[in-house]
C-alpha positions as CSV (number, residue, x, y, z in Angstrom):
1,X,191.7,198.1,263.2
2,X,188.8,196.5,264.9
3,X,186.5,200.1,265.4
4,X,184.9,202.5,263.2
5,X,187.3,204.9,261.5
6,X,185.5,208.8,261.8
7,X,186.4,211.8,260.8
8,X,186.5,214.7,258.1
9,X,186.6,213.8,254.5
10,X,188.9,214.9,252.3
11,X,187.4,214.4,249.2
12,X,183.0,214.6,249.1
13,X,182.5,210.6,247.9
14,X,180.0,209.2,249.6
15,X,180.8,205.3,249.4
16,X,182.5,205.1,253.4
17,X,181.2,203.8,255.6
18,X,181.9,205.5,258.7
19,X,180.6,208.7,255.9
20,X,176.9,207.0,255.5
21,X,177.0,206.6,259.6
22,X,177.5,209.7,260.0
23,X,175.1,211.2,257.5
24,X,172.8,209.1,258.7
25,X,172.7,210.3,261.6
26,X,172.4,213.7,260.8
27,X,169.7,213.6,258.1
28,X,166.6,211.7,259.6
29,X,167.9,208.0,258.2
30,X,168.2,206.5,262.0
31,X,165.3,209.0,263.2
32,X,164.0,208.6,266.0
33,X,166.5,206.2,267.4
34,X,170.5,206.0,267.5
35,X,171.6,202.2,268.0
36,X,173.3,201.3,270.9
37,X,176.1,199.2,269.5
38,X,179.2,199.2,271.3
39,X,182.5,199.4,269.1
40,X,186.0,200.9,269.4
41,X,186.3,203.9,267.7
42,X,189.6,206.3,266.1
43,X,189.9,209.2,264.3
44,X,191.4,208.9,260.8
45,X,193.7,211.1,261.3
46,X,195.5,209.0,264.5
47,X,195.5,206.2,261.6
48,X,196.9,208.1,259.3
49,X,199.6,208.9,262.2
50,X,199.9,205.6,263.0
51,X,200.9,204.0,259.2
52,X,203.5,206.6,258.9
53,X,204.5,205.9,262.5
54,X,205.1,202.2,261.4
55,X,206.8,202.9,257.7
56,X,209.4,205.3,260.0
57,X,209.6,202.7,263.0
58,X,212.6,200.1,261.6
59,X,211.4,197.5,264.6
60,X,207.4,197.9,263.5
61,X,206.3,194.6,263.0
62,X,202.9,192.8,262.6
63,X,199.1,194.0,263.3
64,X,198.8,197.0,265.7
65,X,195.4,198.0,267.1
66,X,194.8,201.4,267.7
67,X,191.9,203.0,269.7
68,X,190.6,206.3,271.1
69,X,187.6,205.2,273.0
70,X,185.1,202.3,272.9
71,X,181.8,203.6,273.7
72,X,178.5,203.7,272.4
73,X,179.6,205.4,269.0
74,X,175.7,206.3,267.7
75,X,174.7,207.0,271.0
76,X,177.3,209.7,271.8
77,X,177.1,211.4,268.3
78,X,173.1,211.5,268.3
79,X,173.7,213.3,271.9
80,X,176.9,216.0,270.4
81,X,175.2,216.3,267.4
82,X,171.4,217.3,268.6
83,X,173.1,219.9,270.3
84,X,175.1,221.1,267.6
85,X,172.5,220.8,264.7
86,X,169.3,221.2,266.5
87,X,167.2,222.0,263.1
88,X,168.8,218.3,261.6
89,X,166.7,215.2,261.8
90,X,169.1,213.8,264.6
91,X,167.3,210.8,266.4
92,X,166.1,211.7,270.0
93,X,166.7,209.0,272.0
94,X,168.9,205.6,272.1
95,X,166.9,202.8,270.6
96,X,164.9,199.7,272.1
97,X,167.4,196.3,271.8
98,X,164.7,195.0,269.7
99,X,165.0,197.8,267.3
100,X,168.3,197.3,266.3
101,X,167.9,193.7,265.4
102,X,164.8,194.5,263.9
103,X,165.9,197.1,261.5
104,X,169.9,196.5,261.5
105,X,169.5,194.9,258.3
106,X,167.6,197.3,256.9
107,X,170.5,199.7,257.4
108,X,173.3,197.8,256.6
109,X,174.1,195.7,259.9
110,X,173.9,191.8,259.6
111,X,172.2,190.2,262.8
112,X,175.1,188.7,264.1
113,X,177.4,191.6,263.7
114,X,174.4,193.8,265.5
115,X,173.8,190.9,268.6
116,X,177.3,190.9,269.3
117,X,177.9,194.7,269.4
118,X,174.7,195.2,271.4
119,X,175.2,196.6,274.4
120,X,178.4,194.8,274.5
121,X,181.6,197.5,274.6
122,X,184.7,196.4,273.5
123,X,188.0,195.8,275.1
124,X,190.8,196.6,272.3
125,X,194.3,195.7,273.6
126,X,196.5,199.3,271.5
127,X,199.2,198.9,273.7
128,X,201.9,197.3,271.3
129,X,201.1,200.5,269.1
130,X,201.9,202.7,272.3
131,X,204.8,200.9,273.0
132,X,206.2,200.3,269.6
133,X,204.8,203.7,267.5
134,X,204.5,205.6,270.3
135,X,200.5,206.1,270.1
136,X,199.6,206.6,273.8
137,X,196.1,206.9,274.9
138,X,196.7,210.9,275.8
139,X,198.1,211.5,272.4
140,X,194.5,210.4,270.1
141,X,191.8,213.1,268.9
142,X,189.0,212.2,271.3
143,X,186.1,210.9,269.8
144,X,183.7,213.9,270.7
145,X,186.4,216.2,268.7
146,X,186.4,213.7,265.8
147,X,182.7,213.7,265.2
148,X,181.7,217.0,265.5
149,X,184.7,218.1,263.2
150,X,183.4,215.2,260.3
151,X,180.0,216.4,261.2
152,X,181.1,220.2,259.9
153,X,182.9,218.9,257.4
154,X,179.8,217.2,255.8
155,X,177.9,220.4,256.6
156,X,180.4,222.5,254.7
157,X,180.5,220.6,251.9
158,X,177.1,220.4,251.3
159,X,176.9,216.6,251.7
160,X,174.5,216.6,254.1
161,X,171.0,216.2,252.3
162,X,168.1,218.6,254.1
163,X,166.0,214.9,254.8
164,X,166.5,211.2,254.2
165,X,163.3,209.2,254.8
166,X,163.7,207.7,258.3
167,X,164.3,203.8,258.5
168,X,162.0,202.8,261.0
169,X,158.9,204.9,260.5
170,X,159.4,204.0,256.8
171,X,159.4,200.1,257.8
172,X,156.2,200.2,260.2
173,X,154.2,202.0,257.8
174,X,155.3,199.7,255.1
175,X,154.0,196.8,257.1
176,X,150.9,198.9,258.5
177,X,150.4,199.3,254.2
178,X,150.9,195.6,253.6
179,X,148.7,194.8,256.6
180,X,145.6,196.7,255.3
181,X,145.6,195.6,252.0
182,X,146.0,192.4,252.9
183,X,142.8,193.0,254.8
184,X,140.9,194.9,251.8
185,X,141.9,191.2,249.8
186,X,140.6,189.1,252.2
187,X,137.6,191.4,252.5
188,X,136.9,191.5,248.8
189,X,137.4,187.8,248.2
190,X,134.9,187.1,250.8
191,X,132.3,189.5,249.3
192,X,133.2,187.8,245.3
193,X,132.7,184.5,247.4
194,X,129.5,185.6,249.2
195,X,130.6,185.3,252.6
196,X,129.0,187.9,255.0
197,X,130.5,189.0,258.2
């Protein structure tokens, strides 16, 4: 399946993916900005539908692509879940192009994989899977549904911690640290060397 896989856990382990997006989102991580990367997106239920649709389908053969939306996934959970969870760190706004392959990495995303999603949405082909397991576009959890449902799920299980230092502030004043006392080493070694300014 080409898009990200949402949707409520069933156990409370913490090593998904689509989990950390999530949680991410909600707990300061991507504060003050939500990436807009395009991608397809399902709800991991409709997967689960589908397999089973292709074990009990005789003439099921080959890769099937399944998709509820493509969309700005980040983008349209930051804006459902500031709404929902107004006290949680959810960022504010969607972030600046440069942002994202600026701190990508820092989260997880490899450059390439974030220039090529970037403001790029996706067209994924699902209709051999309506045709052959009978997934048709009316019939999938829509992707507003599907995040706010893995959004209370987290909630209710506790897995949602109160704050998660944000990325980018984090990163700027790292650099703004580095910066100065690289500044207070040049400035000492050209006192110990007698320099005056």
């Amino acid at each position: 399946n080409p898009g990200a896989i949402w949707g409520p856990p069933l156990s409370n382990r913490l090593d998904g993916e689509s989990i950390n997006q999530c949680l991410d989102l909600i707990s300061g991580v991507m504060w003050p900005f939500a990436a807009r990367l395009a991608m397809g997106m399902v709800d991991v239920r409709d997967v689960a539908r589908a397999h089973i649709a292709a074990m009990e389908t005789p003439q099921a053969s080959g890769r099937y692509l399944i998709n509820s939306r493509s969309g700005y996934l980040l983008v349209d959970a930051m804006r459902l879940l500031r709404k929902k969870y107004p006290k949680q760190w959810v960022p504010v706004m969607p972030g600046p192009k440069f942002g994202v392959l600026l701190f990508g990495p820092l989260l997880g995303l490899p450059r390439d994989l974030s220039c090529a999603m970037l403001d790029r949405c996706p067209i994924i082909d699902a209709s051999k899977a309506a045709r052959d397991l009978g997934m048709k576009p009316e019939s999938y959890i829509q992707p507003e549904v599907t995040i706010e449902e893995m959004a209370d799920a987290l909630m209710r299980k506790g897995m949602v911690p109160a704050f998660r230092t944000p990325v980018v502030p984090a990163a700027i004043l790292s650099v703004i640290g580095l910066l100065v006392m690289l500044a207070l080493g040049v400035l000492l070694l050209s006192m110990a060397l007698g320099y005056t300014f």
